[in-house]
LOMAR-386944 format. One record per atom (N, C-alpha, C): z, x, y; residue number from 1; residue in three letters; atom name. Coordinates in nm, 4 decimals. Atoms other than C-alpha are relative to their C-alpha. Layout:
N
<rec><pz>Z</pz><px>X</px><py>Y</py><num>NUM</num><residuo>ALA</residuo><atomo>CA</atomo></rec>
...
//
This chain:
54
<rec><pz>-0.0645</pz><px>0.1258</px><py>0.0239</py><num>1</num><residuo>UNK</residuo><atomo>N</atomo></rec>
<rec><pz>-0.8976</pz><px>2.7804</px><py>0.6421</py><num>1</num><residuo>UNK</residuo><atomo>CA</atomo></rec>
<rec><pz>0.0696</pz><px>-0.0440</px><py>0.1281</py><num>1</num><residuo>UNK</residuo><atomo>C</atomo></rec>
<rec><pz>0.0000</pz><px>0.0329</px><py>-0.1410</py><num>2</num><residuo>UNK</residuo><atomo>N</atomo></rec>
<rec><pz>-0.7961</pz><px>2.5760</px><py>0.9455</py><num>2</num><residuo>UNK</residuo><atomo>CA</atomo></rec>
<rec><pz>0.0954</pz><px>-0.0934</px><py>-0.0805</py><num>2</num><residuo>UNK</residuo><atomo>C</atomo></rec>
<rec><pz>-0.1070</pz><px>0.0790</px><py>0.0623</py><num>3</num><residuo>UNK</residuo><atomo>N</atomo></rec>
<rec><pz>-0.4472</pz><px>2.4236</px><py>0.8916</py><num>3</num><residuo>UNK</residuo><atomo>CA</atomo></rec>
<rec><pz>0.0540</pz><px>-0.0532</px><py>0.1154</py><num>3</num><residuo>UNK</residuo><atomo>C</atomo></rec>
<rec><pz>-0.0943</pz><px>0.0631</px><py>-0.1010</py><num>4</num><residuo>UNK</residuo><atomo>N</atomo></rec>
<rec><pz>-0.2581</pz><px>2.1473</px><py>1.0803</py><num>4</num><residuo>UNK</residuo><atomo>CA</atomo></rec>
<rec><pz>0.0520</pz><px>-0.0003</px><py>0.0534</py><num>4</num><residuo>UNK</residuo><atomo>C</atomo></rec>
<rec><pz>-0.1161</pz><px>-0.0126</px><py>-0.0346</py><num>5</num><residuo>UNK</residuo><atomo>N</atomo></rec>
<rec><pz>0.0141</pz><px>2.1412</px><py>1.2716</py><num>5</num><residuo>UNK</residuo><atomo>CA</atomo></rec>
<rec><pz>0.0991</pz><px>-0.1240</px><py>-0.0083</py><num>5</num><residuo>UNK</residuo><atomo>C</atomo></rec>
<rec><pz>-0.1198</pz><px>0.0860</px><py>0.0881</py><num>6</num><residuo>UNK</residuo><atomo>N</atomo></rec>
<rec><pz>0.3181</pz><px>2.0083</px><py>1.1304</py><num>6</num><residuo>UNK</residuo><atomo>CA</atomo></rec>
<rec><pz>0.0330</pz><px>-0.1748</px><py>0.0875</py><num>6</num><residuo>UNK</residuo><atomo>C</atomo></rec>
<rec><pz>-0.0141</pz><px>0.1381</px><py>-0.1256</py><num>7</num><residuo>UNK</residuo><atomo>N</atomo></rec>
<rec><pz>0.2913</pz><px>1.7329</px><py>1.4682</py><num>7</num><residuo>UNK</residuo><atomo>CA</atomo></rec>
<rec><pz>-0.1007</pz><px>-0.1062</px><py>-0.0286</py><num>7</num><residuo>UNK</residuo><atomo>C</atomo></rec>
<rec><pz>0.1084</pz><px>0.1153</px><py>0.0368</py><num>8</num><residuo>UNK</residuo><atomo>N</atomo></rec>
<rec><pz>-0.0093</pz><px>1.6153</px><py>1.3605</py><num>8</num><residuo>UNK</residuo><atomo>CA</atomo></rec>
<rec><pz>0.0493</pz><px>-0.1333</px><py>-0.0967</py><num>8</num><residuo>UNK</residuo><atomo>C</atomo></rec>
<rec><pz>-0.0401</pz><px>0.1006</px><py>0.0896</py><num>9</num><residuo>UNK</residuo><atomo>N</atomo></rec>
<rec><pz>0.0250</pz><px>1.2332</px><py>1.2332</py><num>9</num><residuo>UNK</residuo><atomo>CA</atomo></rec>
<rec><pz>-0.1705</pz><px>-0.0978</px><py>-0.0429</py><num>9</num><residuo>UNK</residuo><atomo>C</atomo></rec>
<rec><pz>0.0565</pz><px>0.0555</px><py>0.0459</py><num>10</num><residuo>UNK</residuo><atomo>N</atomo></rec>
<rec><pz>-0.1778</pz><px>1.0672</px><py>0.9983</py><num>10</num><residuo>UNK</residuo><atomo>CA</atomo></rec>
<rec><pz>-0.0265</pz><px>-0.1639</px><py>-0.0316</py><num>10</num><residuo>UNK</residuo><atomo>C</atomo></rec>
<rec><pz>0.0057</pz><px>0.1537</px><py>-0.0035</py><num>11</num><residuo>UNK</residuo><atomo>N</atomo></rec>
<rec><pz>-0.2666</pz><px>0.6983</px><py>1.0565</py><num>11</num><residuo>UNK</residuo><atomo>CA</atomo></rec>
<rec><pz>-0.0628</pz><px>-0.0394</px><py>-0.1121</py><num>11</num><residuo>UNK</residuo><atomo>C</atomo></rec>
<rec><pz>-0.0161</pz><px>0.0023</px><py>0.0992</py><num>12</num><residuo>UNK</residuo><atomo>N</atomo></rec>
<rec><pz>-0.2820</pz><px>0.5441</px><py>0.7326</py><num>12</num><residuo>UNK</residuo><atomo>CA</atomo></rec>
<rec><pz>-0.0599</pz><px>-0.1498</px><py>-0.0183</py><num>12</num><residuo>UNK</residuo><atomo>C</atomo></rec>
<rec><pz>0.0113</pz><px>0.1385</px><py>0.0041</py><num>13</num><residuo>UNK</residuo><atomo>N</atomo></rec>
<rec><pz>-0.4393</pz><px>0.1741</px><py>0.6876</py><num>13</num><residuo>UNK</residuo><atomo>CA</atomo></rec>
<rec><pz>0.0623</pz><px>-0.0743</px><py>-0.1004</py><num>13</num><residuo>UNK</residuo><atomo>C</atomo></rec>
<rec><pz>-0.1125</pz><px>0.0459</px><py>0.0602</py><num>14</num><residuo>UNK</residuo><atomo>N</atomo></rec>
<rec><pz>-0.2644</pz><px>-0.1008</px><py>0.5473</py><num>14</num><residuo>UNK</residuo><atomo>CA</atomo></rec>
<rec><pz>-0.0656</pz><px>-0.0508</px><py>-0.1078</py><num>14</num><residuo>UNK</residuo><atomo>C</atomo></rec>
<rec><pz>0.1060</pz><px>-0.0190</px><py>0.1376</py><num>15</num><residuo>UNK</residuo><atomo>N</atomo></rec>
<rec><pz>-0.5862</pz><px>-0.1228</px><py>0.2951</py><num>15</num><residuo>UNK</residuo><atomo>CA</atomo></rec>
<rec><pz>0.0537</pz><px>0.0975</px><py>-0.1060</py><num>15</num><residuo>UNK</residuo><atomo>C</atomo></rec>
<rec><pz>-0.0512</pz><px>-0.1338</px><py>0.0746</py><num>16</num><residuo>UNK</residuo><atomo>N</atomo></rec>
<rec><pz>-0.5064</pz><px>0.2013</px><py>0.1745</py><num>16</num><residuo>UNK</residuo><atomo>CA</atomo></rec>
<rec><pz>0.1723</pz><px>-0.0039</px><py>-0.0772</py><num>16</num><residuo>UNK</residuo><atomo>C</atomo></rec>
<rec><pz>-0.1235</pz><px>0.0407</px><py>0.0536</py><num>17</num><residuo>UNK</residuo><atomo>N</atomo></rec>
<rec><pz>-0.1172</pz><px>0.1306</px><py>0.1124</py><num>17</num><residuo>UNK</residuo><atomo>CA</atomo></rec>
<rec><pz>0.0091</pz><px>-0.1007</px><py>-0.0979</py><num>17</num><residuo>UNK</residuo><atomo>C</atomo></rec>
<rec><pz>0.0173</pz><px>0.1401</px><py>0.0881</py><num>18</num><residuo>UNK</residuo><atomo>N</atomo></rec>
<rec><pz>-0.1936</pz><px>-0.1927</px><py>-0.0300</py><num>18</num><residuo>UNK</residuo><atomo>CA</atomo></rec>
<rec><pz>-0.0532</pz><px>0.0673</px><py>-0.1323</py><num>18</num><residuo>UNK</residuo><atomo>C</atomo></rec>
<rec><pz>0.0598</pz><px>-0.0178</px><py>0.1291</py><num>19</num><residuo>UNK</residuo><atomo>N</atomo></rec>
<rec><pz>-0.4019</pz><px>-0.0396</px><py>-0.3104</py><num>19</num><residuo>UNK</residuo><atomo>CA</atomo></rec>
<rec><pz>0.0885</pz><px>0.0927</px><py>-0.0500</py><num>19</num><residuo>UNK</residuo><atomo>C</atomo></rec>
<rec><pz>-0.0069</pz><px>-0.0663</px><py>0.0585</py><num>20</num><residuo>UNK</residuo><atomo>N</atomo></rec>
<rec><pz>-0.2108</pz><px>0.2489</px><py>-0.3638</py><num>20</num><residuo>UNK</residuo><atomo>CA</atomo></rec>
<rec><pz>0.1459</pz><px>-0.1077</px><py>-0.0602</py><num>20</num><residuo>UNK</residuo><atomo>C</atomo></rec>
<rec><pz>-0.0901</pz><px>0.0959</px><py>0.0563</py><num>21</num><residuo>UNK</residuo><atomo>N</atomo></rec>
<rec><pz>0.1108</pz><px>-0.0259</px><py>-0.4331</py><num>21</num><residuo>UNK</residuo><atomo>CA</atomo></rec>
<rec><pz>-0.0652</pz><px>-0.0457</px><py>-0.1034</py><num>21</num><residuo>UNK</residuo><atomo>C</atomo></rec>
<rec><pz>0.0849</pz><px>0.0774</px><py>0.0686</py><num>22</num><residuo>UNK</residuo><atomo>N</atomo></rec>
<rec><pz>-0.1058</pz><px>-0.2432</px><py>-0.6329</py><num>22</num><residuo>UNK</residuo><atomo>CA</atomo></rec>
<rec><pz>-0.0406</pz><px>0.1098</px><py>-0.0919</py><num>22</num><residuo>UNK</residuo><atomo>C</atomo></rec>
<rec><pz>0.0646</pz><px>-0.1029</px><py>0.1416</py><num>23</num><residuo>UNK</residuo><atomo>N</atomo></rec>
<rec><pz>-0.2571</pz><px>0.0487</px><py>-0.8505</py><num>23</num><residuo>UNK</residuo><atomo>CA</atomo></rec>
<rec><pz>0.2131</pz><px>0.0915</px><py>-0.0763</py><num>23</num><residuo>UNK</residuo><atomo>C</atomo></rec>
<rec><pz>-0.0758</pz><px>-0.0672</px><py>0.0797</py><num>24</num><residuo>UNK</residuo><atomo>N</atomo></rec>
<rec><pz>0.1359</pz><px>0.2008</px><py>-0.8964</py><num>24</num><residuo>UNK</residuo><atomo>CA</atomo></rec>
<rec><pz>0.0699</pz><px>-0.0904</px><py>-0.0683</py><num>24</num><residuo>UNK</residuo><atomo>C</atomo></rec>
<rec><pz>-0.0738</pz><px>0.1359</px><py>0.0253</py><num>25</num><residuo>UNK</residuo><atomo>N</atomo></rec>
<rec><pz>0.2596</pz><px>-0.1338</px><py>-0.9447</py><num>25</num><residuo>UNK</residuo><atomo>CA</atomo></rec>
<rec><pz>-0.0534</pz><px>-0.0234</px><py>-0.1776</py><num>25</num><residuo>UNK</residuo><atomo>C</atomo></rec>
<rec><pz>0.0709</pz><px>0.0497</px><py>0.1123</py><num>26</num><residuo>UNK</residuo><atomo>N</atomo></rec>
<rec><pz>0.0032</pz><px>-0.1771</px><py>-1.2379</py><num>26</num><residuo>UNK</residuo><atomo>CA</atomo></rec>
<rec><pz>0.0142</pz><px>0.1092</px><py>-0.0674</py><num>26</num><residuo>UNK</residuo><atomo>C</atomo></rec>
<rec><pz>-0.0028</pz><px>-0.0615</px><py>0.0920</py><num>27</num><residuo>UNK</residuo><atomo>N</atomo></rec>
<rec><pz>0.0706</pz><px>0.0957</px><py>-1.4130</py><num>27</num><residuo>UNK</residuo><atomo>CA</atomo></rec>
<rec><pz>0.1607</pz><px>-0.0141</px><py>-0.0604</py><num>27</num><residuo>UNK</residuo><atomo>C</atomo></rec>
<rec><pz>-0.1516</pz><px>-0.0215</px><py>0.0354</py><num>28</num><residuo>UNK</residuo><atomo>N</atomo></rec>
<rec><pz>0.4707</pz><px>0.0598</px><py>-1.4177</py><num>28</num><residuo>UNK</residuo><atomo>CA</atomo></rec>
<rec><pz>-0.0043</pz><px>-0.1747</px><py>-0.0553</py><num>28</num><residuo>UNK</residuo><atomo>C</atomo></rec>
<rec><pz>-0.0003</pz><px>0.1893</px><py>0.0671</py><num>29</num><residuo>UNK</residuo><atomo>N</atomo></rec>
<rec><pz>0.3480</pz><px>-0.3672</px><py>-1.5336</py><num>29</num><residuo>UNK</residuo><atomo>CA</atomo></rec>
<rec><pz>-0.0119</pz><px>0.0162</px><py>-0.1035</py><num>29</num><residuo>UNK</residuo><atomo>C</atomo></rec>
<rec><pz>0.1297</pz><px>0.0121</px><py>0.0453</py><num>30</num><residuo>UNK</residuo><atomo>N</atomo></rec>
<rec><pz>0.0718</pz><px>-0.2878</px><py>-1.6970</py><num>30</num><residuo>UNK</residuo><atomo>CA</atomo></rec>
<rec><pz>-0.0871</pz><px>-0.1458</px><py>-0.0132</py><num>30</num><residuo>UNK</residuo><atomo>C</atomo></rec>
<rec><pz>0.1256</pz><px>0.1224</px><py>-0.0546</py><num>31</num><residuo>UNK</residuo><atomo>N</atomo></rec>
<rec><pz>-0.1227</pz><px>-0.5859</px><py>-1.5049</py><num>31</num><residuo>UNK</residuo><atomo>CA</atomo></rec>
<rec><pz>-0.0712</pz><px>0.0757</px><py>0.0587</py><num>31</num><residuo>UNK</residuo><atomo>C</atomo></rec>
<rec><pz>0.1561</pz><px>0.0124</px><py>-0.1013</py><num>32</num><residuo>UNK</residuo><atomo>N</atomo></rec>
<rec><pz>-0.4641</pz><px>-0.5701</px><py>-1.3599</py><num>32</num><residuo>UNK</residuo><atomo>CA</atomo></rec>
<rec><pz>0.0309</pz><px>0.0639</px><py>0.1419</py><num>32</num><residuo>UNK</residuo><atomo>C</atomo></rec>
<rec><pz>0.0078</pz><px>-0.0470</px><py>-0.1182</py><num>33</num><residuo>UNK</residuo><atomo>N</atomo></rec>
<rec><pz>-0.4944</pz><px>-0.3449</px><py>-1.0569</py><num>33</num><residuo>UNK</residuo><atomo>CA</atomo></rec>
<rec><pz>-0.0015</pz><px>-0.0959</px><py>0.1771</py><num>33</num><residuo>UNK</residuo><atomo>C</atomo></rec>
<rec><pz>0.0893</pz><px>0.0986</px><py>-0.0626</py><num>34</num><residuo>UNK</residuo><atomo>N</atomo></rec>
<rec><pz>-0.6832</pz><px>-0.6586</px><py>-0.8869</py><num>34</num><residuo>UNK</residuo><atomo>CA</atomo></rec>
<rec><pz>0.0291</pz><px>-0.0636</px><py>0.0145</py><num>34</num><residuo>UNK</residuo><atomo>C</atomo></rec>
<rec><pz>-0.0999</pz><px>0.1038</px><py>-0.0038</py><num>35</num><residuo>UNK</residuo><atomo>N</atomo></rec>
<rec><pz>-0.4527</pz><px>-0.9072</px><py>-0.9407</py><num>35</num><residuo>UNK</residuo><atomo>CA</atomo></rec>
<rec><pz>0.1294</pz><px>0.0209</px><py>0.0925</py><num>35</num><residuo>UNK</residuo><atomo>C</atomo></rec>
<rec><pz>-0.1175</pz><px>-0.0762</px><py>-0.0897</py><num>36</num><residuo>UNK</residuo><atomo>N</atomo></rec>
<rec><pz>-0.1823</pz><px>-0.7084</px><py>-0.7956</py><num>36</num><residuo>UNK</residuo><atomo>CA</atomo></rec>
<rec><pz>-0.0143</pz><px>0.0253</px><py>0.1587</py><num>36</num><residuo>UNK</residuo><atomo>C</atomo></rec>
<rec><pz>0.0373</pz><px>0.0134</px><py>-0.1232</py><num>37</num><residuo>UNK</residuo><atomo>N</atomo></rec>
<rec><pz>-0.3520</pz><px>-0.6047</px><py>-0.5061</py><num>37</num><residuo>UNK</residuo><atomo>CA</atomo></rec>
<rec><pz>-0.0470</pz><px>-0.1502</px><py>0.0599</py><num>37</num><residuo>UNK</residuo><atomo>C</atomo></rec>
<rec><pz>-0.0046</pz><px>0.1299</px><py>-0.0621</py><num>38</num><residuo>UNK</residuo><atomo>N</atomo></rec>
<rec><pz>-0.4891</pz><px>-0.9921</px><py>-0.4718</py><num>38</num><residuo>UNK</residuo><atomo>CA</atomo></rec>
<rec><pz>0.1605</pz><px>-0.0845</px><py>0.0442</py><num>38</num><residuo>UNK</residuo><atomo>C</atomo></rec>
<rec><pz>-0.1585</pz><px>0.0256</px><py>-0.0296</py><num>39</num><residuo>UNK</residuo><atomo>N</atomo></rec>
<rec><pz>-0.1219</pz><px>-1.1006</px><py>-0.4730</py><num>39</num><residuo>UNK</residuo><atomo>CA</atomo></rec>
<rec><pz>0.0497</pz><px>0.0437</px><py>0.1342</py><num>39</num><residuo>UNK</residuo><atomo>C</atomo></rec>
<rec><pz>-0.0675</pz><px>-0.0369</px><py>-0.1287</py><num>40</num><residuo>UNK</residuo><atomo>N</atomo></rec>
<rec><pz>-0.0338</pz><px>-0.8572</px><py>-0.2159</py><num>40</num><residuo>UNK</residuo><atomo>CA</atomo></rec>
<rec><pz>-0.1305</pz><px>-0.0256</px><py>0.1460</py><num>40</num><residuo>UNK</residuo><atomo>C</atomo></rec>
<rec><pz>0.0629</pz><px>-0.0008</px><py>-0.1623</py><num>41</num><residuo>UNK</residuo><atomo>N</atomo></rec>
<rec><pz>-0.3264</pz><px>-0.9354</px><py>0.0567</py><num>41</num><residuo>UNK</residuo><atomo>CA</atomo></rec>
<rec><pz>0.0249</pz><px>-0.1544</px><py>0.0245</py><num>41</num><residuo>UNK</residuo><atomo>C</atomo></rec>
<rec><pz>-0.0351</pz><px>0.1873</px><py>-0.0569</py><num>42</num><residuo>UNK</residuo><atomo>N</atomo></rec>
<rec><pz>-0.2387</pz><px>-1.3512</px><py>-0.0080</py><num>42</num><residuo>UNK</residuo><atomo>CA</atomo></rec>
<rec><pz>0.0493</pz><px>0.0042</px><py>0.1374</py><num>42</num><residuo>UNK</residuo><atomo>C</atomo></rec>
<rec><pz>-0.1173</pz><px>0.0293</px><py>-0.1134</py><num>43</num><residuo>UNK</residuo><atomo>N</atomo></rec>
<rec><pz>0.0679</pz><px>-1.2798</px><py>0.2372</py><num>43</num><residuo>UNK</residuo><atomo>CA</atomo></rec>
<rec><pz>0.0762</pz><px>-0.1220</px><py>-0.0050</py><num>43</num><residuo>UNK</residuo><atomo>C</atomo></rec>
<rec><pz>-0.0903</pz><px>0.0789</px><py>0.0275</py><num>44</num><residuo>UNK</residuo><atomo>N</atomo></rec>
<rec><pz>0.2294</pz><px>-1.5458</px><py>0.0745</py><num>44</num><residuo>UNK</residuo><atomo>CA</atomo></rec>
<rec><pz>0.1358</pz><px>0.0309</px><py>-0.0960</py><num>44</num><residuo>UNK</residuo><atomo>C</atomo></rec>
<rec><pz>-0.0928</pz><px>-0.0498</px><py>0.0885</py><num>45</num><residuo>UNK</residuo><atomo>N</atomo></rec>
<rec><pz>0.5647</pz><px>-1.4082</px><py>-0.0003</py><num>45</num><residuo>UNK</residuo><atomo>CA</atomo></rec>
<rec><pz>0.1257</pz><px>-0.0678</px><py>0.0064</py><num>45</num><residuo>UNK</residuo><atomo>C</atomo></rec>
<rec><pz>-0.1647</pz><px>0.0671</px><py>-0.0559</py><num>46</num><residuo>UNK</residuo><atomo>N</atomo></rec>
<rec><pz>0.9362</pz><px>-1.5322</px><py>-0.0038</py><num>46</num><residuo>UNK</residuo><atomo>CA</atomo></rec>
<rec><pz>0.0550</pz><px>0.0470</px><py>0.1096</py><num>46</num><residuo>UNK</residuo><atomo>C</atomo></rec>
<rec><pz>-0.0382</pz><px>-0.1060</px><py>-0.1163</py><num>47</num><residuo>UNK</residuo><atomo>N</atomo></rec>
<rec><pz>1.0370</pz><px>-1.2630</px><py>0.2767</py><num>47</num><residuo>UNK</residuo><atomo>CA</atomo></rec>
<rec><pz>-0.0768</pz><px>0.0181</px><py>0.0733</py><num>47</num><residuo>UNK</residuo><atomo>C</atomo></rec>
<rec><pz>0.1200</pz><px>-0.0292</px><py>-0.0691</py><num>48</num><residuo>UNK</residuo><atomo>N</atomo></rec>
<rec><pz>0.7784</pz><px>-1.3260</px><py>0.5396</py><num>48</num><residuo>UNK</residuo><atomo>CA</atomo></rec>
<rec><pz>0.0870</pz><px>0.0930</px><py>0.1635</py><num>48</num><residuo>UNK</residuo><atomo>C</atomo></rec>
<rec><pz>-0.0545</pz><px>-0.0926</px><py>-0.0722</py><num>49</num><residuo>UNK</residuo><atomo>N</atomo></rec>
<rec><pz>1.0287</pz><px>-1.1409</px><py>0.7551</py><num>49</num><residuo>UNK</residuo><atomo>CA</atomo></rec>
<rec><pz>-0.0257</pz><px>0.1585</px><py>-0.0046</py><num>49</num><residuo>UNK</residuo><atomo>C</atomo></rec>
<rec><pz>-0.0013</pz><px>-0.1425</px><py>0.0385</py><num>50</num><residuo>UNK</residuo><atomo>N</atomo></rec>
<rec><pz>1.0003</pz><px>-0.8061</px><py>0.6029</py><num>50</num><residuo>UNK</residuo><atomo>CA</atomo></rec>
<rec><pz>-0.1503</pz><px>0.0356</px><py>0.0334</py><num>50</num><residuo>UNK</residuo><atomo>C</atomo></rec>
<rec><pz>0.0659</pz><px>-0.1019</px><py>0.0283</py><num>51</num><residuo>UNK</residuo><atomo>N</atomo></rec>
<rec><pz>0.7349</pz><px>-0.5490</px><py>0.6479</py><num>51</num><residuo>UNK</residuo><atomo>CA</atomo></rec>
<rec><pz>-0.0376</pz><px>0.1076</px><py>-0.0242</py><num>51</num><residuo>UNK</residuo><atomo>C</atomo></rec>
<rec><pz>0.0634</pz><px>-0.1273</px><py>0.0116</py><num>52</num><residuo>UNK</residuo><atomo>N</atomo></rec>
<rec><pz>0.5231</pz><px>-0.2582</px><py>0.5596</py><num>52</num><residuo>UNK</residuo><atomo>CA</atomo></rec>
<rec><pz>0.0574</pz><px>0.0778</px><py>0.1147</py><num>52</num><residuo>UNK</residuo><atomo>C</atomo></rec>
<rec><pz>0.0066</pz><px>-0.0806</px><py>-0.0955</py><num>53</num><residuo>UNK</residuo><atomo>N</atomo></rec>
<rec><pz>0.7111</pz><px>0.0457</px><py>0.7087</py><num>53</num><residuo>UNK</residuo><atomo>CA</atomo></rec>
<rec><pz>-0.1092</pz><px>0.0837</px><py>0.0315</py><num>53</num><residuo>UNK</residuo><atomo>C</atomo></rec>
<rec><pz>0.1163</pz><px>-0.0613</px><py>-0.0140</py><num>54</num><residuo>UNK</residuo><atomo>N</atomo></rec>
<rec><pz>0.4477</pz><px>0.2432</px><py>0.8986</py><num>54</num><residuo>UNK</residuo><atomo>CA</atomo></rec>
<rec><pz>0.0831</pz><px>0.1323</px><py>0.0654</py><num>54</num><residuo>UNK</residuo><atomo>C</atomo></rec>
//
């Protein structure tokens, strides 16, 4: 088994974040996965200041 080192960093796309929001989002709604995630790639939000920490 060939294990990491704790330095190693994992670059993460903002696809990937997006869905996993959108899928936890929809389970704590219970709306549509699809809807949720469409919502969040609009980029039409009230806080166009804020972003995704990376």
């Amino acid at each position: 088994m060939v294990r990491k080192t704790p330095t190693d960093k994992v670059t993460v796309s903002r696809e990937r974040i997006v869905r996993a929001v959108a899928s936890s989002s929809a389970i704590e709604t219970g709306e549509r996965t699809a809807v949720i995630e469409k919502r969040l790639k609009s980029r039409s939000r009230r806080h166009t200041e804020l972003t995704l920490a990376f």
